[in-house]
N, C-alpha and C positions, 0 to 999 in steps of 0.2 A: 477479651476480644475487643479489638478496634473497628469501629464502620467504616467503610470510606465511599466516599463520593470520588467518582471521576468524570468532569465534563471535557468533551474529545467531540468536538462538534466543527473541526476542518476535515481535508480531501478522505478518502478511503483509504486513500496509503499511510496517514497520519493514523488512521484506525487501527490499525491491522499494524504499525507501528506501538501503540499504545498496549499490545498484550504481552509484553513483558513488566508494565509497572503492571497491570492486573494480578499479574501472578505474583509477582512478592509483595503486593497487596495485599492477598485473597490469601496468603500464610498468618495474617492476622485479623481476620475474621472477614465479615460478607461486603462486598463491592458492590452498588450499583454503578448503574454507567451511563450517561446522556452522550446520545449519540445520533446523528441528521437519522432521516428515514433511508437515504441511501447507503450508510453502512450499518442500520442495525440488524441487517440478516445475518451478518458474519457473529456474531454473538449470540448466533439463536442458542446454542448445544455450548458455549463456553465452559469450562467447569469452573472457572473463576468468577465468574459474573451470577451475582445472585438476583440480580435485577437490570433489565434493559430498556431504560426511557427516553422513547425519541421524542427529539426537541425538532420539529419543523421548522424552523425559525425563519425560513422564508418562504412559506408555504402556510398551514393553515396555524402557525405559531407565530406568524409574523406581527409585530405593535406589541401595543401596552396589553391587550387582554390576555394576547398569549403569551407573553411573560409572568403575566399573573397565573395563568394556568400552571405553567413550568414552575412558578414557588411554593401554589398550594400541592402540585405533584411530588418535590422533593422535599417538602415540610419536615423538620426533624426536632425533637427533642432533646436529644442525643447529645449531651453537653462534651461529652468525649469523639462524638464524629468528626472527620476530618475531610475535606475537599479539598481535592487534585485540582488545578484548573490546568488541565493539559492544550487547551487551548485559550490562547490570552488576553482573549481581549474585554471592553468595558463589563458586556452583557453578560458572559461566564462569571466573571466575579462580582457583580453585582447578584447577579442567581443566587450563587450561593451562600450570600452574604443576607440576602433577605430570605434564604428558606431557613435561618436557623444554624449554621454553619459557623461553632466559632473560631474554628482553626481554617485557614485558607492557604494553599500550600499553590506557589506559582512561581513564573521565572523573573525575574527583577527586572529581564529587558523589554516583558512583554506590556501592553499598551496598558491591561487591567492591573496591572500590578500595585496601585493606591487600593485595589480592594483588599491585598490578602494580607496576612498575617505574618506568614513568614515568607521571605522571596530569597530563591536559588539564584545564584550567579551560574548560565550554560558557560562552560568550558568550552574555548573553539578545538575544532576539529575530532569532540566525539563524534558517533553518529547518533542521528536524532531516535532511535532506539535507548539509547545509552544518555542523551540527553534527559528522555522521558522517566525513563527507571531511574535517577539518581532523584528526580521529587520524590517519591519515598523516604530519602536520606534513611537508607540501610548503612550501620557501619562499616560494613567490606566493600570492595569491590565486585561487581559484578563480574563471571565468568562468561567467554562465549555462548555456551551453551544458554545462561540466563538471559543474553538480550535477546537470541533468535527467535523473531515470531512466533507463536502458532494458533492454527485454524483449527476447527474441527467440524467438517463435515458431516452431514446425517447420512444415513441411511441411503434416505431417498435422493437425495444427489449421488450419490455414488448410481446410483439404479439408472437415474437419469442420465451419467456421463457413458454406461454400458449400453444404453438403448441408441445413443447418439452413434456412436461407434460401431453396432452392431449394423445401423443402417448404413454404414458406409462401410461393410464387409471390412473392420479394422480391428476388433479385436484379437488381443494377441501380439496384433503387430508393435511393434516398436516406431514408436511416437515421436516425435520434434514439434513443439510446439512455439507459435511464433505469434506476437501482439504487436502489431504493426501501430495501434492507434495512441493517441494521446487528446488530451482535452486544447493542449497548447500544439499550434500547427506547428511552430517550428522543434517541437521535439518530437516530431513524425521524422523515422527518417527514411528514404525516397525509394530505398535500391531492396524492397524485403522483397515483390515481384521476384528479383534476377536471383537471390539467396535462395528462396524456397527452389527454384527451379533445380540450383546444385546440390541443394540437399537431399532432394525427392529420390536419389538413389543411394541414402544411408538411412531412409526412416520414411515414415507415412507426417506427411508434414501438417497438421492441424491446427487454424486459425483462431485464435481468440479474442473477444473485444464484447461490448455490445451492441447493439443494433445499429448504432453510430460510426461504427467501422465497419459495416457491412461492404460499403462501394470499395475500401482499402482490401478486404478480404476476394471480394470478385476480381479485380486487379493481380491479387498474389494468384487466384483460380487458375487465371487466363494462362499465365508461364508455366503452373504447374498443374495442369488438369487432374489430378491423384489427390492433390489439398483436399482436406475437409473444411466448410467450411462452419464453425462453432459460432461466430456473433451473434452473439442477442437471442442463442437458445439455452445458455445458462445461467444459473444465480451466480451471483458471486461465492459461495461456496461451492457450486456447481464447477465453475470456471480452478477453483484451488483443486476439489478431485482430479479434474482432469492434467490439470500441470504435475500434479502430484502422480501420476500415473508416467510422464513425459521423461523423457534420456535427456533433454536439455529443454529451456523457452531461451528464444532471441526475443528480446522486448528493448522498447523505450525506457525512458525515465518517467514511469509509470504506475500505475497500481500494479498490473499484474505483475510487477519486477518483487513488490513487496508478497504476494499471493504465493509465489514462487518461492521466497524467503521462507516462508512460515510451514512449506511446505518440500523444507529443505532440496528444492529440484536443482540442480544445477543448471546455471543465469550467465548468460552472455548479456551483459549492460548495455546500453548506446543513449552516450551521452553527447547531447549537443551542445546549445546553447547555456545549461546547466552544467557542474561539478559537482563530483562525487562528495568534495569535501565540506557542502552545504549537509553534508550528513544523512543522505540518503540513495547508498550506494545497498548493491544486495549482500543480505547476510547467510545465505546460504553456504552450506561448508565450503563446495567446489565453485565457483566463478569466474568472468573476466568482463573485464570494461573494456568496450570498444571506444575510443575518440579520437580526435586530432587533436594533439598535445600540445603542437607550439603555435597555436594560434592566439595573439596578444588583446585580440577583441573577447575571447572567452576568460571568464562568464559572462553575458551580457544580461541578462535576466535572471531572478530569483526561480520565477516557473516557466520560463519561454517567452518570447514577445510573439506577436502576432504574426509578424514576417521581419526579416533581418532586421534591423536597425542600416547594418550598411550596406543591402543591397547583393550581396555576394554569398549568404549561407554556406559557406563554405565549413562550417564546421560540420556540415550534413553532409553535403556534395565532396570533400575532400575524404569523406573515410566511404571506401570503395567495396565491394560485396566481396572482393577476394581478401579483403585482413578481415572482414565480420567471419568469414566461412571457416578463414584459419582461426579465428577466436573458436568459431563453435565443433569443428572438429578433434580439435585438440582436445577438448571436454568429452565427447563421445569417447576417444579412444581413452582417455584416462579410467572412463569407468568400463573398458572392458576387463 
């Protein structure tokens, strides 16, 4: 059996991306995993993950002490251990390079990559699913089935997403659930209000996000009085039960878009300022991306600018609540 280290310390979606190299990992023996404080809930129940150490790193790990903390935490002997540095830069590969770590396994165009060992050249246009699982270097190719995320929920989430529900006299019913929020303004997109409002007569339409999309969530309420609204009353596993439960989620280019993936719900995408082909499009069986295609200013951003660049957002404002509704109807009837 081999050990491996995996440091995965970007967004939540990069997390929850990252559980398919766990699993053809964790086929050769036990995985720990450094991960922020905000996505190490989603690992609580993993059955790949033998170990989950959160790295603060800008919180009470931030400087020289808690770096040091972080080496004497993943200190190895282990002349055979190997680290993943799924995320690339100095600090990760410096990590794992002073806990002991003689193999260092990273992507050759990432910033840390004088730390490691051996470095992957990414292939353009996989997705970063599929990006992350070839550090591994298994000799076959990976199947669909292999890259698609997954989560696993406890118990008690499940418990908690039925209490939510029960208080808003919805169990039972048939769900739509929609995440209006993003951390980057411009990949909000404007019109989820007027959508919810035409959906609310093929499903019980329920709002997801956390507590940060709350004023977007009372906004979708107003048009659709019947919404539930779900922000910032569940965990992040909490948040995947309940998608997982849903007949489709309309979201951004988002966490919940990957939550969804992992939880094979079928995903209506909306992509703005972002493309699908920076490799984080949904992997769920059934899907669709909603954009405006022929616009020569897109991509403008890696994760969103703050507000347009040119003034006109029109890569938000030109795609209209009637192609999002025929995106997500089309998906209801296929699964009936």
């Amino acid at each position: 059996m081999t050990s491996s280290l995996i440091v995965q310390t970007s967004f939540i979606g990069d997390a929850v991306l990252t559980t398919p190299l766990i699993a053809e990992l964790a086929r050769r023996g036990p995985v720990s995993l450094v991960v922020t404080r905000a996505a190490a809930a989603l690992f609580a129940h993993h059955p790949g993950v033998s170990r989950v150490i959160v790295y603060d790193k800008r919180g009470a790990d931030a400087g020289v002490r808690g770096f040091q903390r972080m080496v004497r935490a993943l200190r190895t002997d282990d002349r055979q251990a190997v680290a993943y540095l799924a995320q690339g830069s100095h600090r990760s590969g410096l990590l794992a390079r002073a806990a002991g770590y003689r193999e260092r396994v990273g992507f050759a165009t990432s910033t840390g990559r004088l730390w490691y060992t051996t470095r992957i050249t990414p292939t353009d246009g996989l997705h970063h699913a599929d990006r992350l699982w070839r550090l591994a270097r298994s000799p076959d190719a990976p199947t669909a089935d292999q890259l698609r995320p997954r989560l696993y929920p406890a118990a008690r989430d499940e418990a908690r997403v039925e209490v939510l529900l029960n208080e808003h006299g919805a169990l039972g019913e048939p769900l739509i659930a929609l995440a209006p929020g993003s951390v980057w303004a411009t990949k909000r997109w404007p019109f989820f209000p007027a959508l919810a409002r035409d959906l609310s007569a093929l499903g019980r339409v329920v709002v997801l996000g956390s507590e940060a999309d709350s004023a977007l969530a009372r906004d979708i309420a107003a048009a659709s009085p019947s919404a539930i609204d779900a922000t910032g009353q569940l965990s992040l596993l909490g948040s995947a039960a309940l998608i997982a439960r849903a007949r489709v989620l309309v979201t951004n280019d988002s966490a919940p878009l990957h939550l969804a993936s992992a939880m094979n719900t079928p995903t209506v995408a909306i992509f703005g300022p972002t493309v699908t082909r920076f490799g984080f499009g949904p992997l769920a069986q059934r899907s669709s991306i909603a954009e405006v295609s022929n616009l020569a200013c897109r991509p403008c951003s890696a994760h969103g600018p703050a507000t347009c660049p040119l003034g006109h957002f029109r890569c938000m404002l030109d795609l209209l609540p009637d192609r999002v509704l025929m995106a997500t109807t089309a998906l209801l009837n296929e699964r009936r």
